[in-house]
C-alpha positions in Angstrom: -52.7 -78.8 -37.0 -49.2 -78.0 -36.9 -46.5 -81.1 -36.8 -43.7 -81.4 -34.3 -41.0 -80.3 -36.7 -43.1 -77.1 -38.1 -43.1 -76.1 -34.4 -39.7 -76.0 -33.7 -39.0 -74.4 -36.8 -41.3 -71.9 -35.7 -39.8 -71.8 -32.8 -35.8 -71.6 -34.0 -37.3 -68.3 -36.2 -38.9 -66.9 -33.0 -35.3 -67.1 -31.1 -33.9 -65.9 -33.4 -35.8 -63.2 -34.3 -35.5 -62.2 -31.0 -31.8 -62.2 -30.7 -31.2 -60.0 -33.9 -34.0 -57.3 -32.5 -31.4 -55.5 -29.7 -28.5 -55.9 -32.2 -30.6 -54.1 -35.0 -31.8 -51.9 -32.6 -28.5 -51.1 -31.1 -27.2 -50.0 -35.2 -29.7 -47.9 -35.3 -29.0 -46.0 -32.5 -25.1 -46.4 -33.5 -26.0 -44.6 -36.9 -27.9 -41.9 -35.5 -25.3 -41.0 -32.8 -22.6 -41.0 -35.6 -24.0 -39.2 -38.2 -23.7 -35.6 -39.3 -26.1 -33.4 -37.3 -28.6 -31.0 -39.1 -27.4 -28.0 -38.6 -30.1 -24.4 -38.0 -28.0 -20.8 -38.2 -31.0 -17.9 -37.2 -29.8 -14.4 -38.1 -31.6 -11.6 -36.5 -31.5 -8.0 -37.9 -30.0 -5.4 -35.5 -31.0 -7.2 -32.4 -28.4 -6.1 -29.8 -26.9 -8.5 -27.2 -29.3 -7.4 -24.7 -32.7 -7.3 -26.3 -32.8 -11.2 -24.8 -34.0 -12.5 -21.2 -31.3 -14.5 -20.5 -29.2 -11.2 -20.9 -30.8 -10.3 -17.7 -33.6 -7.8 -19.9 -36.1 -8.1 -17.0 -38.4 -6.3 -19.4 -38.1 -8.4 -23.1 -40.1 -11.7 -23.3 -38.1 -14.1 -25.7 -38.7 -17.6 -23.6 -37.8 -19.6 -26.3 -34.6 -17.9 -26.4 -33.6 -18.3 -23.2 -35.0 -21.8 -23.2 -32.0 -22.4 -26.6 -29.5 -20.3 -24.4 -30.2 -22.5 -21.2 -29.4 -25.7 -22.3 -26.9 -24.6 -24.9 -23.5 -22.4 -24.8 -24.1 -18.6 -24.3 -21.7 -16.4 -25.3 -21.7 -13.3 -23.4 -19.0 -11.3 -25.3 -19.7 -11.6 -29.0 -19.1 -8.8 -31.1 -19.6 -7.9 -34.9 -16.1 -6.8 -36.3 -18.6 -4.6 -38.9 -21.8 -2.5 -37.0 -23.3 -2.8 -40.6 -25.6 -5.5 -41.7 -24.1 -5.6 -45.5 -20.6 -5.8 -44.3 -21.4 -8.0 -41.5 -23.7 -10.3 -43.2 -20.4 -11.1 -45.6 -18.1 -11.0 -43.0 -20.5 -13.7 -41.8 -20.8 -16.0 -45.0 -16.9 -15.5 -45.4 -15.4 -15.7 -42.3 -13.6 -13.1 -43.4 -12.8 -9.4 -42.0 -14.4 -6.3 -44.1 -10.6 -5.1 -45.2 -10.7 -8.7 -46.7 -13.8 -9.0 -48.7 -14.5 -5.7 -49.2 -18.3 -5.5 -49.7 -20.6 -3.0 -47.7 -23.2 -0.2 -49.1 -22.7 0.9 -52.5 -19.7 -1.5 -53.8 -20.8 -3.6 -56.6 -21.7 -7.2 -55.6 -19.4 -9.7 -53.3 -16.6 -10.8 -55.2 -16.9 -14.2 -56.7 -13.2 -15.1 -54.9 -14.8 -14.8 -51.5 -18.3 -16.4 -52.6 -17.1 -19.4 -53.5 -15.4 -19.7 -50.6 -18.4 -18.7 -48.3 -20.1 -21.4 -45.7 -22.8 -22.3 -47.8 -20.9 -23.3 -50.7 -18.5 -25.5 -48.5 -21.1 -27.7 -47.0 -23.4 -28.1 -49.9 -20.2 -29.1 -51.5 -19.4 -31.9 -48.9 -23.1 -33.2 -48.3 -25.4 -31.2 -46.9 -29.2 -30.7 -48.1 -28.9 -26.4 -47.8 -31.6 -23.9 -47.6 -31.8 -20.1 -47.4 -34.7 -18.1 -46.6 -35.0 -14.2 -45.9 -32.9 -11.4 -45.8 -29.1 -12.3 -47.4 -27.7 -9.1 -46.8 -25.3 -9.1 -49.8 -25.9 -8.7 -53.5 -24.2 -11.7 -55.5 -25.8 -12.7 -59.0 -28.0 -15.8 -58.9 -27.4 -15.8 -55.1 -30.3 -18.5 -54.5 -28.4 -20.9 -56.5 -25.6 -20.9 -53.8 -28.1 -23.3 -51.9 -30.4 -26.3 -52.6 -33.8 -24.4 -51.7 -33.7 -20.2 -51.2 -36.0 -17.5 -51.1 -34.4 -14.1 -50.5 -36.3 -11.3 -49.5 -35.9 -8.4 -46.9 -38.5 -5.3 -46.3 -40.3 -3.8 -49.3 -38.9 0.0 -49.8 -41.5 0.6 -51.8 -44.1 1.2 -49.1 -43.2 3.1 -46.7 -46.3 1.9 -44.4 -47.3 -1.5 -43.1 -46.7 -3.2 -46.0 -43.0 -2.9 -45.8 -43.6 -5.8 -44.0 -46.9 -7.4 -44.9 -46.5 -8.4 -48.7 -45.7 -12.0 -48.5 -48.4 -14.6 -48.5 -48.8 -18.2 -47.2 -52.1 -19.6 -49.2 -54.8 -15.9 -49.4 -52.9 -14.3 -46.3 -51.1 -11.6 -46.6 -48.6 -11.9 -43.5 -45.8 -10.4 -41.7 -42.3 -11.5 -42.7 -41.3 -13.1 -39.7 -44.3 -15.4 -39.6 -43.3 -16.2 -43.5 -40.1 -16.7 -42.5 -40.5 -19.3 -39.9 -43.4 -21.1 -42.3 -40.7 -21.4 -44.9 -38.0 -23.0 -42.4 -40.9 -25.4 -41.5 -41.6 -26.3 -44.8 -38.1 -26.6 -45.7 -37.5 -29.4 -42.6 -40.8 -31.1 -43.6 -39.6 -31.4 -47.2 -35.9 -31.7 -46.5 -34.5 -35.4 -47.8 -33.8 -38.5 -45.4 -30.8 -39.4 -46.6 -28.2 -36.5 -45.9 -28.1 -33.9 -43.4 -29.6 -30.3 -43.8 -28.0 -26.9 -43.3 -30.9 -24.2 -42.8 -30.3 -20.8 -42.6 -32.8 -18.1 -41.5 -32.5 -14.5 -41.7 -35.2 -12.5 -40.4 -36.2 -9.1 -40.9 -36.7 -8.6 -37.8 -36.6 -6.2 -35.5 -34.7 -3.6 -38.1 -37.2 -0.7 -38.4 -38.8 0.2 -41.6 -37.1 3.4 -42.0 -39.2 4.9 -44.6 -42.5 4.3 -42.4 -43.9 7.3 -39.9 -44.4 4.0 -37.7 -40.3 2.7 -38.0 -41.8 -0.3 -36.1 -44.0 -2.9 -37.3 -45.5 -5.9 -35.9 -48.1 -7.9 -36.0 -51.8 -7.6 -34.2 -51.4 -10.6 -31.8 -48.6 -8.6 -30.4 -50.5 -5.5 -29.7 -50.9 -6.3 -25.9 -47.0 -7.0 -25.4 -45.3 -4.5 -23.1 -48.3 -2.7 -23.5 -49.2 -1.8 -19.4 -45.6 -0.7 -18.8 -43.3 2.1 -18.9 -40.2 1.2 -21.0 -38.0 3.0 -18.2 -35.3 5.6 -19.6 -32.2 4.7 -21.7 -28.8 5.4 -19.6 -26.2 8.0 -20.3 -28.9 10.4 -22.3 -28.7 13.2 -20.8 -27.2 15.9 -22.9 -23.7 16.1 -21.6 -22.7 12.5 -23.3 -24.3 13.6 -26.4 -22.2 16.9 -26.7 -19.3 15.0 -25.4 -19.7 13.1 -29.1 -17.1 13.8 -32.0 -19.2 16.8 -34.4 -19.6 14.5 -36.9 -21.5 12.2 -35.2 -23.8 15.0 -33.2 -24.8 15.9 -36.8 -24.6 12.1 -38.4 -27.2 9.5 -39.3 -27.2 8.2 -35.8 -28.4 11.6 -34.6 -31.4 12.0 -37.3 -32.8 8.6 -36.9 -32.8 9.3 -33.0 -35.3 12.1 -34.1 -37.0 9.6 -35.4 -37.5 7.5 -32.8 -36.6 8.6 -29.5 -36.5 12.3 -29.5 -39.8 12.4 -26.8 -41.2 9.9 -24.3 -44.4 9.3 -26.7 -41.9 7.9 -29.6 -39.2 6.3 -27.3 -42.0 4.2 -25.9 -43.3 3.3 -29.2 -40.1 2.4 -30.5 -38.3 0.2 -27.7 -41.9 -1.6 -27.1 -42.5 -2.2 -30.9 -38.5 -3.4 -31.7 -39.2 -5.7 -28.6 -42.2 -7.1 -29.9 -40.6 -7.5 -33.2 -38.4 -9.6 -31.1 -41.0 -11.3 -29.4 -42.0 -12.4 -32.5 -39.3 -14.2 -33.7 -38.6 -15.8 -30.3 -42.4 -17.4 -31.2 -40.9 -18.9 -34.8 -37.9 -20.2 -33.0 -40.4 -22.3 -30.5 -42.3 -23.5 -33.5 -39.3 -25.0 -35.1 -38.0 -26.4 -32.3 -41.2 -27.9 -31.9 -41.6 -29.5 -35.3 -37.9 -30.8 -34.8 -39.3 -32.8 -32.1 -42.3 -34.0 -34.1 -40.2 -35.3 -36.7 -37.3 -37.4 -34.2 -34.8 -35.2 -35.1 -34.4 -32.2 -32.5 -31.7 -34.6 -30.5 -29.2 -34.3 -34.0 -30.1 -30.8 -35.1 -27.6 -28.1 -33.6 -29.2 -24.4 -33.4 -27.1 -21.4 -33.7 -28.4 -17.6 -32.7 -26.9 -14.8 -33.2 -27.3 -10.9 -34.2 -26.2 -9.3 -37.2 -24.7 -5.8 -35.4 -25.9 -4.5 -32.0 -28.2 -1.0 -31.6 -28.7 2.1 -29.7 -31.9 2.0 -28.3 -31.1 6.5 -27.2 -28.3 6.1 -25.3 -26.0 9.3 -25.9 -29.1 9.7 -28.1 -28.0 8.4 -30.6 -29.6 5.5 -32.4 -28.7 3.0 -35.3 -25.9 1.3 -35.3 -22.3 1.8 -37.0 -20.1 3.3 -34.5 -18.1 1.5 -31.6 -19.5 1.4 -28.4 -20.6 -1.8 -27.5 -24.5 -0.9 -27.8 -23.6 -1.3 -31.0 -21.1 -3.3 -31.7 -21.7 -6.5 -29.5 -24.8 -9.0 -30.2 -26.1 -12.4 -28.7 -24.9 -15.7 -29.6 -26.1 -18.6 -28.7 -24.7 -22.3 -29.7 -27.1 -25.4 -29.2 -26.0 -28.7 -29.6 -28.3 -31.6 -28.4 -25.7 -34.1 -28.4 -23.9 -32.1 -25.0 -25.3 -32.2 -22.8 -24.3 -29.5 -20.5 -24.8 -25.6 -20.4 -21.9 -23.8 -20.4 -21.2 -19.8 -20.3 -18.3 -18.5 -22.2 -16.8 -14.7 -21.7 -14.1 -15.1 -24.0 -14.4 -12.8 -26.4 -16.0 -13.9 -30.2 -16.7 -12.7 -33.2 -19.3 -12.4 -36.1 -16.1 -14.1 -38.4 -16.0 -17.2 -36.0 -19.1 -17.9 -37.4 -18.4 -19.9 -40.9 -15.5 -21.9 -39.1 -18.0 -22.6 -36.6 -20.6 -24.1 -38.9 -17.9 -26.0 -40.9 -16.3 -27.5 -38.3 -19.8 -29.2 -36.7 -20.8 -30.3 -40.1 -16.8 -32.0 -40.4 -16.2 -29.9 -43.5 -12.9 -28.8 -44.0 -12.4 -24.8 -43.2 -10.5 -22.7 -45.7 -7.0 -21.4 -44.9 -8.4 -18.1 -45.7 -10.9 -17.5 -43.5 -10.0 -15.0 -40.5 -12.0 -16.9 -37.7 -12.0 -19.6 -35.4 -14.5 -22.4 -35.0 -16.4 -21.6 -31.4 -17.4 -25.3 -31.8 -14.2 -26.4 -28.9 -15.9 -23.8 -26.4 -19.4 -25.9 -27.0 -17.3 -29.3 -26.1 -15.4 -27.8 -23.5 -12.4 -28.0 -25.3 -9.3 -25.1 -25.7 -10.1 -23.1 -28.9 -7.7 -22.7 -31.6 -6.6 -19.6 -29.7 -6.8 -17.0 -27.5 -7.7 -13.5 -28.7 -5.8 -10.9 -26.8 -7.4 -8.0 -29.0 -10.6 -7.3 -31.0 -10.3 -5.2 -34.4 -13.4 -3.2 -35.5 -13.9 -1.1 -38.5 -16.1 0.7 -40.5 -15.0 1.3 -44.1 -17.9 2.8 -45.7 -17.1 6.5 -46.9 -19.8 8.4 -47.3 -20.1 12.4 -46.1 -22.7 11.3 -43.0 
């Protein structure tokens, strides 16, 4: 039997107890809205700015996409200042503009000067748990030691069948990329440490064809059905006249033999738009998975996601396909900033570029940017504040000779 004095002791720790519960509470929540936010950067490969739903593609079905550009900031003028993946990959990691950093096809590795220099460097430097997973884009030695955890990978030459894409495995199964590449990013979040934040990037594969493969397009079974009871209707502006009204070298260029690859009759231009959108498809169905397991974990309300393209793509307009030249099939890609904290949608026409990127990702992880880079942070348009500036003008370039 308790005494008298015992029970108001019991009573005074009670009380208090129950006073400090809304002040501890309240820290918690005070730490969580102040700290750094996870950051998530997809890169898709020659996904044009229109191969998305919330484009206003009636055809494409990327829900989760639109879902991410619906509550976040869409960006409905962002361009590549590079229609190449290599040069616009390092453009990408440098912030920096081709004539700067100098790397595309065929020129030795990314120079160290502009490596170290590159996003993921900077915010592993100043805190942040990094990861890398996919294609990089850009040959630097020992670039998986630029991050914390990396796997770099991109289609398999080698075969020039299915298994450009199936010849990664998660436990027996042989999979496709994509699906290895979102299992990776979930891995990475389930294993990533409590106590700082986490940078991921992802760069799918996906939907670049396999060039090498009779098929160029390559998906997996469960997508069979997709698109599969319609008519993908025609491109625009292919009839003959705008081809012939093309430069010479381009009517005999790269962009005109991989059209005869693809779209040069109804039976192959079918296969090819339906398979790149399913390759799309695809990777719309990782994005919803991680999103998902952000929310399993307590986290999706601190984690920002940013989705963009790394160069747009002629799907037989002109007929032409590819990429590389400068009409804006080519040249201009979706981008998509999400950021939990805000919330409010915004849409922003100004026009932005794949060098805005790095600034971007630096300046919501409150790392300093570099004097050198070329770019702006887009990360004022997402608060609804005035950017750095204004651009009046867009430079785009292509500095890879070669005779085609």
């Amino acid at each position: 039997m308790l005494t008298s004095i015992e029970n108001m002791e019991r009573l005074s720790l009670l009380f208090i107890g129950c006073c400090l519960l809304p002040a501890c509470a309240k820290g918690r929540q005070e730490n969580k809205e102040t700290q750094k936010p996870n950051i998530i950067f997809i890169l898709t490969d020659d996904q044009r700015w229109d191969a998305v739903g919330y484009a206003g593609n009636t055809i494409i079905k990327t829900p989760e996409t639109d879902r991410l550009a619906g509550e976040g900031t869409w960006f409905s003028h962002a361009f590549v200042t590079t229609p190449i993946s290599a040069a616009s990959r390092a453009s990408i990691l440098t912030g920096m503009y081709e004539r700067t950093h100098g790397y595309t096809f065929e020129q030795g590795p990314l120079k160290d000067q502009y490596m170290k220099l590159s996003y993921p460097v900077i915010i592993r430097n100043s805190g942040y748990f990094t990861g890398f997973f996919g294609k990089l884009g850009v040959t630097y030695k020992d670039a998986g030691k630029l991050f914390d955890v990396a796997d770099i990978y991109d289609r398999n030459g080698n075969f020039p069948d299915r298994r450009g894409y199936f010849f990664k495995t998660i436990g027996t199964d042989t999979v496709h990329l994509t699906q290895y590449t979102g299992f990776q990013a979930r891995e990475f979040i389930e294993d990533a440490p409590l106590d700082k934040p986490f940078c991921l990037s992802l760069s799918f594969s996906a939907p670049h064809a396999h060039d090498n493969a009779p098929e160029q397009y390559i998906w997996q079974r469960r997508s069979d059905t997709l698109y599969m009871d319609l008519t993908i209707p025609p491109p625009p502006i292919s009839e003959e006249k705008y081809f012939m009204a093309l430069p010479e070298e381009v009517r005999k260029g790269y962009n005109r033999v991989r059209w005869t690859w693809r779209y040069d009759t109804p039976e192959k231009y079918q296969h090819s738009v339906k398979g790149y959108y399913r390759m799309i498809s695809e990777v719309d169905y990782e994005l919803g998975e991680i999103r998902k397991l952000l929310e399993e974990k307590g986290i999706a309300g601190n984690t920002v996601i940013i989705f963009t393209g790394d160069n747009g793509y002629y799907l037989g307009e002109r007929q032409l396909a590819g990429k590389w030249l400068m009409h804006d099939n080519s040249i201009r890609v979706p981008l998509i900033i999400y950021d939990p904290r805000i919330k409010k949608h915004r849409e922003v026409e100004d026009m932005v570029l794949n060098i805005d990127i790095a600034s971007t990702i630096l300046d919501i992880a409150g790392a300093e940017i570099p004097e050198d880079y070329q770019g702006i942070s887009l990360f004022p348009f997402v608060r609804n504040k005035k950017p750095e500036r204004k651009r009046e003008a867009l430079l785009f370039e292509h500095l890879w000779e070669i005779p085609e």
